[in-house]
C-alpha positions in Angstrom: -18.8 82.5 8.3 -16.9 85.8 7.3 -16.3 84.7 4.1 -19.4 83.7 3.5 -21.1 87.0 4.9 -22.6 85.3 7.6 -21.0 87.1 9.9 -18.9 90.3 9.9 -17.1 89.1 12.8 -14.4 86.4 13.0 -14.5 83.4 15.6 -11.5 83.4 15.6 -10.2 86.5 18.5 -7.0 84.9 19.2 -3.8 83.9 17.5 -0.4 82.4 18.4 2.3 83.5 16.8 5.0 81.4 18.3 6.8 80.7 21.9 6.6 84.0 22.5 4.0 86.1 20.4 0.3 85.9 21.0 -2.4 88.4 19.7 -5.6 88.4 21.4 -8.6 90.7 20.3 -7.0 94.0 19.7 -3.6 93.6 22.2 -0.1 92.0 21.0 2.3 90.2 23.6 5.8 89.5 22.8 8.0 88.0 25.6 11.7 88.0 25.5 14.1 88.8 22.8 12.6 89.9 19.6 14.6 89.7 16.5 14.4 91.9 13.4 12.4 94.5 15.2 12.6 97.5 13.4 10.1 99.8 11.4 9.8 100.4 7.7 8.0 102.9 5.8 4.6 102.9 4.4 5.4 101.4 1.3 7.4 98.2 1.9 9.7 96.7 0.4 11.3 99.3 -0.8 14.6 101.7 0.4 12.5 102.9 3.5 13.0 99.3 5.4 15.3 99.0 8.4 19.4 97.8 7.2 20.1 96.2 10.4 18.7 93.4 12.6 17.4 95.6 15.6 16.3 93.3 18.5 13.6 94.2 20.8 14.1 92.8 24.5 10.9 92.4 25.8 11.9 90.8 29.0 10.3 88.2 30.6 7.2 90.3 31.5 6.4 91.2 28.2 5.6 94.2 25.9 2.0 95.0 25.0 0.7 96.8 22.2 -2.4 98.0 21.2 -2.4 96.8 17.3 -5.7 98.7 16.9 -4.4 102.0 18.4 -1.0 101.6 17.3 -0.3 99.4 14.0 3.2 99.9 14.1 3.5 98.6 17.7 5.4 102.0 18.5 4.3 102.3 22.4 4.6 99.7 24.5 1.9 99.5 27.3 3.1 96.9 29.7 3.4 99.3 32.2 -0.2 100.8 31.5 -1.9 97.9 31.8 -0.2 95.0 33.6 -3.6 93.5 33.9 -4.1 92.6 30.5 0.0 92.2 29.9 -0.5 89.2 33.0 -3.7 87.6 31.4 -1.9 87.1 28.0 1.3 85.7 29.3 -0.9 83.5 31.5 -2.7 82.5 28.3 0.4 82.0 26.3 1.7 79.8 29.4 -1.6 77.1 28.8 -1.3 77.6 24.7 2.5 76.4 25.3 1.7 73.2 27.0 0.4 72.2 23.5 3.7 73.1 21.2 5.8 70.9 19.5 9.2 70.9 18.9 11.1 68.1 17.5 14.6 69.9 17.5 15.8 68.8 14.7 18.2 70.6 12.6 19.4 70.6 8.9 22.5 71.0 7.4 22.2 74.0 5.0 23.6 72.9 1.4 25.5 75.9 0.3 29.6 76.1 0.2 31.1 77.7 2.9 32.3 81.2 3.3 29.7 82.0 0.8 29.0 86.1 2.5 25.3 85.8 2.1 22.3 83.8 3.8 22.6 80.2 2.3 18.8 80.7 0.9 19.6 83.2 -1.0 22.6 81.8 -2.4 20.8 78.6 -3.2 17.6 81.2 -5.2 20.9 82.7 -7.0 22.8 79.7 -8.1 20.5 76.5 -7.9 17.0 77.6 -8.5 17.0 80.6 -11.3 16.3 83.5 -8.9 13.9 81.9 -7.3 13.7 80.7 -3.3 13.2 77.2 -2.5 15.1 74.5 -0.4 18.6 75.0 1.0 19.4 72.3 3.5 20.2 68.7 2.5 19.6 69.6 -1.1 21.0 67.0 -3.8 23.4 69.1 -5.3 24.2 67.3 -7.8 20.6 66.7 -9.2 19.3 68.5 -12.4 18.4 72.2 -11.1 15.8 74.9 -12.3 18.3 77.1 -13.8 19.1 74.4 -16.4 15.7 72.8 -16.9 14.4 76.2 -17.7 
């Protein structure tokens, strides 16, 4: 319907994000440890981006944020409004029930003690610069570097 001009609102007012992330209306919840949370600049990527891997600790009772309000999810207002911090971790609770998980695990394909993420080192040296699969990869079959 939005799409189409039907409508210029979505039906949509509510969207997981994982385990711990749900976005309902205009509020974010995150519960627990966040990884990579750090701010860039305006005009990402570029040299403005964070160097590190920040982590955000959100706790069990959450952090809220007003993605309306504040875009960059600078203030957290858990402690302004535990009401609406409690109805979306109840919410996330139910949406949980319904998550799947097989646990299974690959074994990247990259040498080891390679210094770098094995992705990347598989977009480097197996696919011509460009990303693509790095776990249980045939190594030994014909690659995009020398195809192209």
């Amino acid at each position: 319907p939005v799409l189409s001009g039907s409508t210029h609102r979505s039906p949509r007012q509510e969207l997981v994000y994982g385990p711990d992330v749900l976005i309902q209306g205009r509020f974010k919840l995150l519960v627990g440890m966040q990884a990579i949370a750090e701010w860039s600049g305006p005009n990402t990527p570029n040299a403005t981006g964070g160097r590190g891997h920040a982590t955000l600790d959100c706790g069990m009772d959450g952090c809220l944020f007003d993605v309306v309000a504040d875009p960059g999810e600078h203030r957290d207002l858990s402690k302004d409004m535990p009401d609406v911090a409690t109805t979306l971790k109840q919410r996330l609770q139910v949406l949980k029930q319904d998550f799947f998980e097989n646990g299974d695990r690959g074994v990247d394909s990259c040498p080891a003690g390679i210094g770098m993420p094995c992705a990347c080192w598989m977009a480097v040296n197996h696919y011509g610069g460009y990303f693509g699969p790095y776990q249980e990869v045939d190594m030994g079959s014909s690659t995009l570097q020398e195809v192209v």
